[in-house]
C-alpha positions in Angstrom: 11.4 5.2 68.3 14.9 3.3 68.9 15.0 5.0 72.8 11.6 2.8 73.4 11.9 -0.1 71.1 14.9 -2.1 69.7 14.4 -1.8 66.2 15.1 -4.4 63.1 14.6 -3.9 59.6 13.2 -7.0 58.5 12.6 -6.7 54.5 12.4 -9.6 52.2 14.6 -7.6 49.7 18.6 -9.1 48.8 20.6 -7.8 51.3 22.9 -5.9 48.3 19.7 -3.8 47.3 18.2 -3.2 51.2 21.8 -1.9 52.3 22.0 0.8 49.6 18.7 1.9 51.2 19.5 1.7 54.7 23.0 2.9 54.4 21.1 6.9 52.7 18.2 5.9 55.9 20.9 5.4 58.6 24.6 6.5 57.2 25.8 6.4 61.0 23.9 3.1 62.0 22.6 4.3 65.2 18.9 4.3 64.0 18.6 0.7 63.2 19.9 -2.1 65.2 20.0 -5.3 63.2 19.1 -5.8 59.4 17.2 -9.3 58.4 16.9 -9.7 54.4 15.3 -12.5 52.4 17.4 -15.2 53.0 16.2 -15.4 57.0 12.8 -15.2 55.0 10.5 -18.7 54.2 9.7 -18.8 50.5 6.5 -20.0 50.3 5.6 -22.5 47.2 3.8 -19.5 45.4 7.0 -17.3 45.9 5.7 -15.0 48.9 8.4 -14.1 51.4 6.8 -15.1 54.8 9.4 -13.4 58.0 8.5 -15.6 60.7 9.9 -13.7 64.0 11.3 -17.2 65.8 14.5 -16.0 63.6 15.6 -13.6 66.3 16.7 -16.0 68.7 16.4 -15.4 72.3 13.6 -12.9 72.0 10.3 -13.8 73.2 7.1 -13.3 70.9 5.3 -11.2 73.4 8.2 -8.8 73.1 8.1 -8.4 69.5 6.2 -6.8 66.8 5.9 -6.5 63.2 5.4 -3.6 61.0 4.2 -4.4 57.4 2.5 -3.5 54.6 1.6 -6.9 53.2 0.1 -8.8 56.1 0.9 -12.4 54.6 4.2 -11.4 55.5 4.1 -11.9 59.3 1.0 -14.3 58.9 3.1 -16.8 61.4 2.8 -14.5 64.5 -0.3 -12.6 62.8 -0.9 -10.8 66.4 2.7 -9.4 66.5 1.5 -7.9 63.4 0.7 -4.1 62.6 -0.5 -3.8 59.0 0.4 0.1 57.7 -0.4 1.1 54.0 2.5 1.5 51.9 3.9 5.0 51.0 3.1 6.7 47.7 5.4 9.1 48.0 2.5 11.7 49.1 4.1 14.3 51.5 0.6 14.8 53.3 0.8 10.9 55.0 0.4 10.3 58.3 0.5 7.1 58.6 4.1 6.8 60.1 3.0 9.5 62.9 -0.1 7.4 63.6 2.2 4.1 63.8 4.4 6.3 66.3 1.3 7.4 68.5 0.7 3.6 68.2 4.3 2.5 69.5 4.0 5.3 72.4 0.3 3.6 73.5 1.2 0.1 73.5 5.0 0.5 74.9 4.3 -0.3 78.1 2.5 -3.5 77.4 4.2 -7.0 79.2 2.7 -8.4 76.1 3.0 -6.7 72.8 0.4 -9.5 71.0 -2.8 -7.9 73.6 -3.7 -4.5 72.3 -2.3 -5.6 68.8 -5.3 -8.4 68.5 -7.6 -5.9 70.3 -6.6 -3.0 67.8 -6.4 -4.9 64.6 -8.3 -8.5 65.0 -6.7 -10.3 62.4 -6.8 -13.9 64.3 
């Protein structure tokens, strides 16, 4: 997806424990283009890691989206936002293919936030 879309990981995990993972996804770093971790998270008063997408200066919010499993995590830009279920480690998902068929539909958009509230109508 990284010949279409810039991508970031953007995990609220310590930096130290995301890397390891990372590093074994993308050992030559040419898959992922920047890493966020939890500091450039807000902690919310009942401990939830919110990742609020104005941390990427210079990057307008129609240009962004987020990919997440827990969809209080990009409730500040909830139509950025494309919930997925988590993995189970179950070798018949298809729910990263379906996100991909997703990303080649909407890459054309001037506004990634249009089909996202159309698709998913979480505002």
């Amino acid at each position: 997806m990284n010949e279409d879309f810039e991508v970031v990981v953007f995990t609220a995990s310590a930096k130290s424990y995301a890397d390891v993972i990372l590093d074994y996804i993308d050992p030559e770093k040419k898959l992922i283009q920047h890493r966020l971790y939890r500091d450039h998270c807000i902690k919310s008063s009942g401990d939830v890691y919110i990742k609020d997408l104005r941390v990427l200066k210079g990057r307008d919010l129609k240009d962004l989206i987020i990919v997440d499993n827990a969809v209080y995590s990009f409730g500040a830009q909830l139509s950025n936002g494309i919930p997925i279920t988590p993995f189970k480690y179950d070798k018949d998902d298809k729910e990263f293919k379906f996100l991909m068929d997703y990303l080649e539909r909407i890459r054309k958009f001037d506004d990634m936030r249009i089909p996202n509230r159309d698709a998913f109508k979480m505002e």
